[in-house]
N, C-alpha and C positions, 0 to 999 in steps of 0.2 A: 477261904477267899473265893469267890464266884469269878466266874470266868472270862467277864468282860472286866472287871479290875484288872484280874492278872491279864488279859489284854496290854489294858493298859501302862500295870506297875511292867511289864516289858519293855512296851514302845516309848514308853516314856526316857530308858537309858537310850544314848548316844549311841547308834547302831556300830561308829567307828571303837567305841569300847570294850565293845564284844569281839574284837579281832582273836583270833587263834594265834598263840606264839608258834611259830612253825620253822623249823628247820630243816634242811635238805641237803644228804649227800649220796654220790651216785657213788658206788664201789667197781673197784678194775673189771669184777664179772660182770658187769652191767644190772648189778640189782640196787634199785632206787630204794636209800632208806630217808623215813620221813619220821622227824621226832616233834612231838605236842609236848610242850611241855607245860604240865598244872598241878599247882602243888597245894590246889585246896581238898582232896583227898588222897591219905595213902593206899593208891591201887594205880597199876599199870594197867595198860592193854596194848597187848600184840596182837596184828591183824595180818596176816600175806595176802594180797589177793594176787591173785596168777589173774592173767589177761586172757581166759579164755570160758567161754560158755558155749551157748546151744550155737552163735553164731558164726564159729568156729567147724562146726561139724559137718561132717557131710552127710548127703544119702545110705543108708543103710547102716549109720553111727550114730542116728541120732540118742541124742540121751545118756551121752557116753561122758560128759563130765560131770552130769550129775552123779554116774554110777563112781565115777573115780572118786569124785566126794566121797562117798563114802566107803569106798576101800583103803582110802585114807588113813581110817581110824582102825585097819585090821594089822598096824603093828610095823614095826621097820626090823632092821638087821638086829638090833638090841633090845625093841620092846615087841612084847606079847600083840594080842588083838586087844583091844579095848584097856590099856597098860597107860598110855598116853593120858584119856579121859580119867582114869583114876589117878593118876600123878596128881595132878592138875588139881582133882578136887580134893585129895589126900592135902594137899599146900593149903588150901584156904578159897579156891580158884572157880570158877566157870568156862564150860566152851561150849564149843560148836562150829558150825561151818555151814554155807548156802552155795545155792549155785542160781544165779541166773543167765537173760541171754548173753549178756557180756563179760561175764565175771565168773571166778570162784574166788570163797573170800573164807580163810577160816581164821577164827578167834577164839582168844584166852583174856579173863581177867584175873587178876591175884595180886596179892599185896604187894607194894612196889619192892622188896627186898628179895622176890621171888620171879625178880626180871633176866636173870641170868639161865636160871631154870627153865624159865619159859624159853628164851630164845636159842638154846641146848635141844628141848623139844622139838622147837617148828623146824631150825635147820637140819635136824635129823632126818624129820617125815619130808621134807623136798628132797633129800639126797638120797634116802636107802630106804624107802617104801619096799615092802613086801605085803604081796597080795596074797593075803590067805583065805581060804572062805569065801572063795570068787562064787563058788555057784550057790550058796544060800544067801549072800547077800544078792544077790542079784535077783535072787526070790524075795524079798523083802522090796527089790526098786520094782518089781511087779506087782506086788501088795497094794504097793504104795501108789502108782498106778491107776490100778483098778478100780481104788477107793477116794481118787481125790480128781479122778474123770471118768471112766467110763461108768461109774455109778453114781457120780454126781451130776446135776443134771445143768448147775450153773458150768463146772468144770467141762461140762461135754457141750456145752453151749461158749463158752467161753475158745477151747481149742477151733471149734469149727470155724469162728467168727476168724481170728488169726490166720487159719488157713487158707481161709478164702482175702482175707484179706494182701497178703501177702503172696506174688505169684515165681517171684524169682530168689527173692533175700532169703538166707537161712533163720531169718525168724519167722519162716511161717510155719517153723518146726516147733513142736513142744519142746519146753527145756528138760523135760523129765524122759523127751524120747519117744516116738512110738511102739506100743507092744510087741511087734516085729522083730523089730531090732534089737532092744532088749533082751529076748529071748535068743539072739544068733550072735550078741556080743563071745568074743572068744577072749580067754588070758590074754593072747597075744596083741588083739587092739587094744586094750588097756593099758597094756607096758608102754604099744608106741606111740601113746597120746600123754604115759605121763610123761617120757623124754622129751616127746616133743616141746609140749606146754609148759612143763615145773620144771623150768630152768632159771635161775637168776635174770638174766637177763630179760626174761617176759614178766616179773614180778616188782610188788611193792610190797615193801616192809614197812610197815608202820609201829610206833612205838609213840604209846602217849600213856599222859600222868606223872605220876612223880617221880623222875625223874629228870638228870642232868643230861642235856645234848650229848654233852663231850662223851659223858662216860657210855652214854644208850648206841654212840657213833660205834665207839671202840668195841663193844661186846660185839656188836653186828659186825664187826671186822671179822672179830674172832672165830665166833662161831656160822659165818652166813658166805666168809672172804673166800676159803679156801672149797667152796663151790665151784666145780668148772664151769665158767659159762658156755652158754649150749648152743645150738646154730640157732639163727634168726627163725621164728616160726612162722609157717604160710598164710602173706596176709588174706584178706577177705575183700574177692574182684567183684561181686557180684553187687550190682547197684538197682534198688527197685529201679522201675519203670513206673513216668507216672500213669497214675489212673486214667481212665478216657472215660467211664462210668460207671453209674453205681452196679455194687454189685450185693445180691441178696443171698443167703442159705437157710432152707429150712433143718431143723434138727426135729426128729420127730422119737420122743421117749418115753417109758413109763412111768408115769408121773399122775402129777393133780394140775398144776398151776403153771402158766403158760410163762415167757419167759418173753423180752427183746433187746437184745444189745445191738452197738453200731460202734465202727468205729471208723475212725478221721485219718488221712496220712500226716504227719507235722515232722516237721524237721527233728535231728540230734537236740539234746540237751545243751550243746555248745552254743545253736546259734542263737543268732539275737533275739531273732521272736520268741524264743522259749521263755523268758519270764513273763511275758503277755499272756502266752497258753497258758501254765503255770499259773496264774491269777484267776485264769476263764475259769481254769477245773475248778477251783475253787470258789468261784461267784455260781459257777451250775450246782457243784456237786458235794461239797464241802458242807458237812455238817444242820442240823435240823434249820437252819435259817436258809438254807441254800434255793436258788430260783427251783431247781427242779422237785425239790422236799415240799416249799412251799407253793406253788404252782399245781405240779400234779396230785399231790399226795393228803395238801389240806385244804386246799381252795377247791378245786375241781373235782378229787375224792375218784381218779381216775386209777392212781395206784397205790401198793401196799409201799414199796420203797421206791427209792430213782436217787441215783448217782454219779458222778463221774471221776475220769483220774487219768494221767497221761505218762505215757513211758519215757523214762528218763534216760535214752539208752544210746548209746554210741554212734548208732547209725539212724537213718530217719524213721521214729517211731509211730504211733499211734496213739490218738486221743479217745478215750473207749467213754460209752454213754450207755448206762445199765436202766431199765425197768424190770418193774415185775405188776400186771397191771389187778385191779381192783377183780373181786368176782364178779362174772356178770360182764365185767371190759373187757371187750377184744382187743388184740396186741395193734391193727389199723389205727383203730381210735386213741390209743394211747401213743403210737410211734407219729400222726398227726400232729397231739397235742405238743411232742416234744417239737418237732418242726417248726411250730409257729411258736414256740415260745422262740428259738434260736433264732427265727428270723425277726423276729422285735427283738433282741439284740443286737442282731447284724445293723438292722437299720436305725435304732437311735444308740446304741450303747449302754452299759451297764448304766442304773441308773447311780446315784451319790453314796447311797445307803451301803446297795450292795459290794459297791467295790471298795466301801472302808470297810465294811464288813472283811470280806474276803482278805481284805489284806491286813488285816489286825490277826484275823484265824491263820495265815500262813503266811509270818514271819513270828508269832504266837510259836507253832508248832517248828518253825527254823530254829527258833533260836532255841527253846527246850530242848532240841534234839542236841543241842552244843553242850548241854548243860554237862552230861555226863561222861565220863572220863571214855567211857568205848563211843559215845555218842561221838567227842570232839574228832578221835580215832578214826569214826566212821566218814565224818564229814569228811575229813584231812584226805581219807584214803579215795575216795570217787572221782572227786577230782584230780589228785593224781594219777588216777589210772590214762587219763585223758591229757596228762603233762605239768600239770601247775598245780600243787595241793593251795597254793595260795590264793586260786580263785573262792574256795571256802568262806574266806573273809571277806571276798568283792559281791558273794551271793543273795546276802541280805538290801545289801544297799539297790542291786538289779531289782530286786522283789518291789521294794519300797518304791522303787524310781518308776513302776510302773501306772500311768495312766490310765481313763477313760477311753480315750481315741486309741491307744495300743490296745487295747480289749478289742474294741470294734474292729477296726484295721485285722486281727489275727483271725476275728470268729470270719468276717466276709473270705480272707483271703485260705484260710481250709477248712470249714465247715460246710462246706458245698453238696451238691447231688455227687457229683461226675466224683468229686473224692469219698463217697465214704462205701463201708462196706455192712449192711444190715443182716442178724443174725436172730432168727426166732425160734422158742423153742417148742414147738405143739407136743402136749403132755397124751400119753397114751393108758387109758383108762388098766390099771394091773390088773392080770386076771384072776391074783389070787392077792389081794388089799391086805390081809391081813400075813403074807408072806411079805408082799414089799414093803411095810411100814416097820416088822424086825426087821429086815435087811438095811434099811436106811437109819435105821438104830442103832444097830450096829457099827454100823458107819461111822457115825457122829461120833462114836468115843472111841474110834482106832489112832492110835498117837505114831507119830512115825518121829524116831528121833531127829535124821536131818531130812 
């Protein structure tokens, strides 16, 4: 099937069809369980997300829930290091676990009769974690590091732009940490970030697929009930300040090819303008039809790619705009073209084409993502981390409800000088070419599990 069909064999069902069955109970220790229930295949997914990320953290911590991710998986009172992951996939199963700035989210999938197992599992690793192998995995979150920013050149261009972007919120931290700190984490900040954090009460359990509310309620009694709940965690006071103007960083590395990102302040995912932005990124940056793909890259032949995509994140995020320009094009000429393309959308609007486009490709990619049993999981759980998994269901219809003049209206009202923040990266000729193209070979096939 080509992909404007499936477009349309999508849009064409009744958006209120596709609703998520979603159930919700809150248990005495304060942890939120939320049950999907779909019985068109047999497989579960259990998802916890703990309520806490980079934005969480402080100065000289940062990076410390990504590291707890993955000491996660080094084993509790009863299982080995790495005991868990085989269970799991000794059953029939899949997992893993992420961390970003707002979240840590780990998951299981496995056949829905292997639902009690699972949730034996996750209620274990929040209650009796034992960190073993603090200092070589902690050599691994430096590996990992090394290889996915300070020798990446989008990655090192990418952190900068954040930083500079960001002058007071804890997102202008990486999620992964800086080197620094990394390297001076101690056992002891680790234990008291997971009490603090991985307590019921800052969590959501999510359980979806096939199974039965009642019965998915009750195990979660069982095995998640007799958790103590833990003291309230420290909210997060610190409120950007807005912008008063633009602000630029050069990033100067070894490299070939020159680099320019920018990015925008825009509000939470929550508020109302967000499904407007949400449509923009996707009329700019979305896919080989996209204004900046076709603009710069086939009409004008100014650059090799151009993108864009916006943070979906708790607190008020950023709307990011990638080039990489043409040989021969300096980053001026191409950060220009990008400007006036954005200001002939400010001032007439998307035109017809692009914003059915745009919104055929993302509620296209909405509603595929519901399709599947961790997918529906996944939808279910984001939104509740933010209070209501039942906004999930109201999501597409916001998507679809958006207009023309909402396009316009979001690009004039934060696509501005005075808000954004411009990030370029000037490449530094290697002195030894044929050392830094193994190294960046290298690179490309290092796998880091989480």
């Amino acid at each position: 099937m080509s992909t404007l069909l499936l477009y349309f064999s999508l849009l064409t069902i009744p958006l209120s069809s596709l609703r998520l069955n979603i159930k919700t109970e809150k248990l005495k220790n304060g942890l939120t369980v939320v049950v999907v229930e779909d019985t068109s295949n047999p497989l579960v997914s259990i998802q916890v997300w703990y309520k806490v990320g980079s934005r969480n953290e402080i100065t000289g911590l940062t990076g410390i829930s990504h590291m707890l991710e993955h000491m996660m998986f080094k084993g509790t009172e009863k299982l080995k290091p790495e005991e868990y992951s085989e269970i799991v996939q000794r059953n029939g199963g899949t997992e893993n676990a992420f961390t970003s700035e707002d979240k840590t989210v780990y998951w299981s999938e496995l056949p829905s009769d292997r639902l009690e197992l699972a949730l034996e599992l996750e209620s274990d690793r929040m209650a009796n974690a034992v960190f073993r192998e603090f200092d070589s995995e902690r050599k691994v979150v430096m590996e990992e590091r090394k290889w996915r920013t300070e020798n990446s050149p989008w990655g090192s261009l990418y952190e900068a732009l954040r930083a500079a972007a960001y002058i007071a919120h804890p997102y202008h931290n990486p999620v992964i940490g800086w080197m620094s700190d990394i390297e001076s984490y101690t056992l002891e900040d680790l234990e008291r970030h997971y009490h603090t954090y991985y307590v019921p009460n800052n969590a959501v359990l999510v359980i979806s697929g096939d199974v039965e509310a009642g019965k998915a309620f009750k195990l979660a009694r069982k095995y998640f009930g007799k958790i103590k709940e833990g003291k309230t965690p420290p909210p997060v006071r610190t409120v950007e300040p807005e912008q008063k103007g633009e602000r630029r960083v050069i990033v100067e590395k070894e490299g070939y090819t020159s680099m320019l990102a920018m990015a925008f302040h825009i509000p939470s995912f929550t508020d109302p303008d967000f499904p407007a932005l949400y449509i923009l990124s996707y009329i700019l940056g979305a896919g080989k039809g996209c204004l900046l793909n076709r603009v710069l890259v086939e009409e004008k032949e100014l650059a090799t790619s151009a993108y864009c995509f916006v943070m979906q994140s708790i607190d008020p995020g950023l709307f990011y705009i990638f080039a990489v320009p043409q040989r021969g094009i300096d980053t001026d000429s191409l950060e220009e073209a990008i400007y006036s393309l954005l200001d002939t959308l400010k001032e007439n609007g998307p035109g017809a084409f692009d914003l059915e486009r745009a919104l055929n490709v993302a509620l296209s990619d909405e509603i595929s993502g519901l399709q599947s049993t961790i997918g529906k999981g996944y939808g279910a759980g984001q939104f509740a981390l933010v209070g209501d998994p039942e906004m999930v269901n109201e999501w597409p219809e916001k998507l679809a409800s958006v207009r023309a003049e909402d396009v316009k209206d979001v690009a004039q009202k934060y696509l501005r000088e005075q808000n954004r923040t411009v990030a370029v990266l000037k490449p530094i000729p290697p002195a030894n070419p044929e050392e830094y193209m193994k190294k960046m070979e290298e690179g490309s096939k290092k796998k880091f599990r989480r």
